[in-house]
C-alpha positions in Angstrom: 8.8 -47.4 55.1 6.8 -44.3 55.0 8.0 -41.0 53.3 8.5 -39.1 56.8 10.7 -42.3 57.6 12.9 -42.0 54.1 14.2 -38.4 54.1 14.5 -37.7 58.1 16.7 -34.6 57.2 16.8 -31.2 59.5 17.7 -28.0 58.1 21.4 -28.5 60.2 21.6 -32.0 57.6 21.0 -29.8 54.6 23.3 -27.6 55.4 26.0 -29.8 55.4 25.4 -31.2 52.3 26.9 -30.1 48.7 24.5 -27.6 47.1 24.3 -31.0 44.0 23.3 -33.4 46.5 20.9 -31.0 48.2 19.2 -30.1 45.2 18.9 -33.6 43.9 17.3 -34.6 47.3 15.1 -32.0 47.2 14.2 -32.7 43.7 13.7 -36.7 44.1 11.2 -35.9 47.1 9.2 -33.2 45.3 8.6 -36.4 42.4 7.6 -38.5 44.8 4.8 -36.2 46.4 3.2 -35.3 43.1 3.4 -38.7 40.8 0.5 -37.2 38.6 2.6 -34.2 37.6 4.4 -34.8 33.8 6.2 -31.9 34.0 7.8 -32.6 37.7 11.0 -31.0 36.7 9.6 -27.7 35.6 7.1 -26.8 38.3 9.9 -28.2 40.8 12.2 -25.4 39.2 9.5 -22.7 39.0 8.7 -23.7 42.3 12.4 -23.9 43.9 12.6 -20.1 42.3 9.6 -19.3 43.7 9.9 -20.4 46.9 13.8 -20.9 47.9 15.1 -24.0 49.3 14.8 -23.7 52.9 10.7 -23.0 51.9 10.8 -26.0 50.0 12.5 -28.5 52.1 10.0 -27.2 55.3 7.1 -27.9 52.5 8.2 -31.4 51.3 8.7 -32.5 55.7 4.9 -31.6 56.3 3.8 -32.9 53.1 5.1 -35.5 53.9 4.3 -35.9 57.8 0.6 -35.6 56.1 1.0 -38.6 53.8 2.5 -40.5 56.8 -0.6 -40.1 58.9 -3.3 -41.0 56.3 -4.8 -44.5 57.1 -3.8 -47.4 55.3 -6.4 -47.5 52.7 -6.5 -44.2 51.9 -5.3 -43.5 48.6 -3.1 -40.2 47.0 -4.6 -40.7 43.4 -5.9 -37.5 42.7 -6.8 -38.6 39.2 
């Protein structure tokens, strides 16, 4: 399944959701779109402070409609 396919959440969905679960959501897909960052935890909370959760959840959706229309061999090792 692709990542657009996994976390098919609207704004409405988030909103209905405890602030935990939203956070941990939010959190879990942030990991998954940067698997070369170590220190995912901290530059997700500098970046949830930064940015506020609406901004995040709208960044993590097109992220992640971009991953979903890269061809099959292409590859998201930035190393």
């Amino acid at each position: 399944m692709e990542p657009s396919q996994t976390h098919k959440r609207t704004h409405s969905k988030l909103n209905e959701d405890t602030d935990e679960t939203r956070m941990m959501d939010l959190r879990s897909r942030f990991k998954k779109m940067h698997p070369l960052d170590l220190q995912s935890d901290e530059s997700f909370n500098l970046f949830f402070e930064d940015a506020e959760e609406h901004l995040v959840s709208k960044y993590l959706h097109d992220l992640e409609q971009f991953f979903s229309r890269l061809p099959p061999n292409a590859t998201r090792d930035l190393s």
